[in-house]
N, C-alpha and C positions, 0 to 999 in steps of 0.2 A: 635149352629147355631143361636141361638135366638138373642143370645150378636152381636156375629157379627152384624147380620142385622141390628138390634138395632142402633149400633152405628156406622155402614155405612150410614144408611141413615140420622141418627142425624147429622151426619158430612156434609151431603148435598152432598152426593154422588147416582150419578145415574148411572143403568147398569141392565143387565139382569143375575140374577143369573142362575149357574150350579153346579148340584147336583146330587147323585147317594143313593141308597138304605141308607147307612147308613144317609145323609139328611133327607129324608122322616119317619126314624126310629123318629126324633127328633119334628117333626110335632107336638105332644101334647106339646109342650114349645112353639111354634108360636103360639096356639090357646091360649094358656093363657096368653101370655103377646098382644095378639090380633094383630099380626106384618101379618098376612093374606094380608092387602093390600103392605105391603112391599114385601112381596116374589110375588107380583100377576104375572105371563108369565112367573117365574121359571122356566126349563125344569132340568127335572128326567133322567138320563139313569137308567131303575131299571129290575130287574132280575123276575120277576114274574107279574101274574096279581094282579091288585088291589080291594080294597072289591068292588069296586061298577062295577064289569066285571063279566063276568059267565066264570064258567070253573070246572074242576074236582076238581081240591084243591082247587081254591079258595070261591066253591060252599061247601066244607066243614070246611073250616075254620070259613066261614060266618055260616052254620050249628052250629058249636059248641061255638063258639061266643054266638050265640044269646042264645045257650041251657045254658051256662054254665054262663054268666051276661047278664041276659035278660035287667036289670035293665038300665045297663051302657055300654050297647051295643054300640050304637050310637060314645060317649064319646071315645070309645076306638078306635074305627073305624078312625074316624079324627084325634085320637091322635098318631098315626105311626102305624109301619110294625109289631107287636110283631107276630099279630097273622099267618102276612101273613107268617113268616118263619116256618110255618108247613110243607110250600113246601121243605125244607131242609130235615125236619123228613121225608116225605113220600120219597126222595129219598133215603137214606140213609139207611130204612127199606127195599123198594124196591130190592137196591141193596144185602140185608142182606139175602131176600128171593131168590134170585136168585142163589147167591154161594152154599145156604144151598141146593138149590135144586139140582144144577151142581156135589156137591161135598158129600153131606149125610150130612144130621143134626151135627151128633156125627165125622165127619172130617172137621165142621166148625173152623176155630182157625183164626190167625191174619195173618199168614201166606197166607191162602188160600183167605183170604179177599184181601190182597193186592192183589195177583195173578189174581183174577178174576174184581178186580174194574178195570182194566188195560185195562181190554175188556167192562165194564161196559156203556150200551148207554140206555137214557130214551126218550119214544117220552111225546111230548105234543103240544097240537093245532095243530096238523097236521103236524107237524116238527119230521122228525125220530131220527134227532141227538137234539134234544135238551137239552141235558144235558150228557157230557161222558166223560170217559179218556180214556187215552191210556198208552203208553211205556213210553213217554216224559213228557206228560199232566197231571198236578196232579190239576189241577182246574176241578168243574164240569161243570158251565156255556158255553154255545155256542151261549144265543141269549140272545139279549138286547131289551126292548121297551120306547120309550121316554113318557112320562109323563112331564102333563104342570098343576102349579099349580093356579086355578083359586078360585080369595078370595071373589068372590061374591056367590061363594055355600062352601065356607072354605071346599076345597078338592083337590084331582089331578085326573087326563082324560088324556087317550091314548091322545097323539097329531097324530098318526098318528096309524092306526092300524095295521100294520106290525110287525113282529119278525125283529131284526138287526143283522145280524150275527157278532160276535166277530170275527176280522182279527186280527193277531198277527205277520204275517211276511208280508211283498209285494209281 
């Protein structure tokens, strides 16, 4: 992403860039070639919250973050999304604990995982379907929130505080 910018705007090209989680993953190469004011009014579609938001995962991501590199906390925070895809792990355990419990530990296998991710739904922030499949559905995602990247605090901020629901057909 960096290049790009880089040489978009070297080129003498103006426009508002758009971008989605794996964008945001690449943020610690914006901060060090220092392109913050190139990307500034960015907008993010991204799949979770970001560290500077409260919430259950991302109040532990930020938790172990800071337990785990007190030192380079900060550094890793504006450098991208590594830590925020814990939300992936907690779902995917989630779902792990739920078969095992639907089905008994010792008739957990790969079969029964499939069978029950099928029916498999996570709430969060107040949303019941925010994450599920079904018959058809083999993504988890259902709700998106826009993030706008602002280079005079080198970070990104809900642009608007809503969930966006994912539409896939009319």
């Amino acid at each position: 992403m960096h290049n790009f910018v880089k040489e978009y705007r070297t080129a003498g090209y103006t426009a508002k860039f758009l971008g989605t989680d794996v964008q945001a993953a690449f943020l610690c190469m914006i901060d060090e070639a220092d392109l913050w004011d190139e990307i500034d009014g960015t907008y993010l579609s991204r799949s979770s919250l970001w560290y500077n938001e409260q919430g259950p995962i991302i109040d532990l991501s930020n938790k172990l973050l800071t337990e785990k590199h007190p030192n380079i906390a900060k550094q890793i925070r504006r450098g991208g999304s590594g830590y925020v895809a814990g939300r992936q792990i907690i779902l995917l355990l989630e779902s792990i604990k739920d078969i095992a419990e639907a089905v008994g530990a010792e008739n957990l296998d790969s079969q029964s995982l499939f069978d029950a991710a099928k029916s498999f739904s996570f709430a969060l922030d107040g949303i019941e379907d925010f994450a599920s499949f079904d018959e058809n559905k083999r993504y988890v995602q259902n709700y998106y929130a826009i993030y706008e990247v602002r280079a005079d605090e080198k970070d990104i901020f809900r642009a608007d505080s809503e969930w966006l629901e994912q539409v896939c057909a009319p």
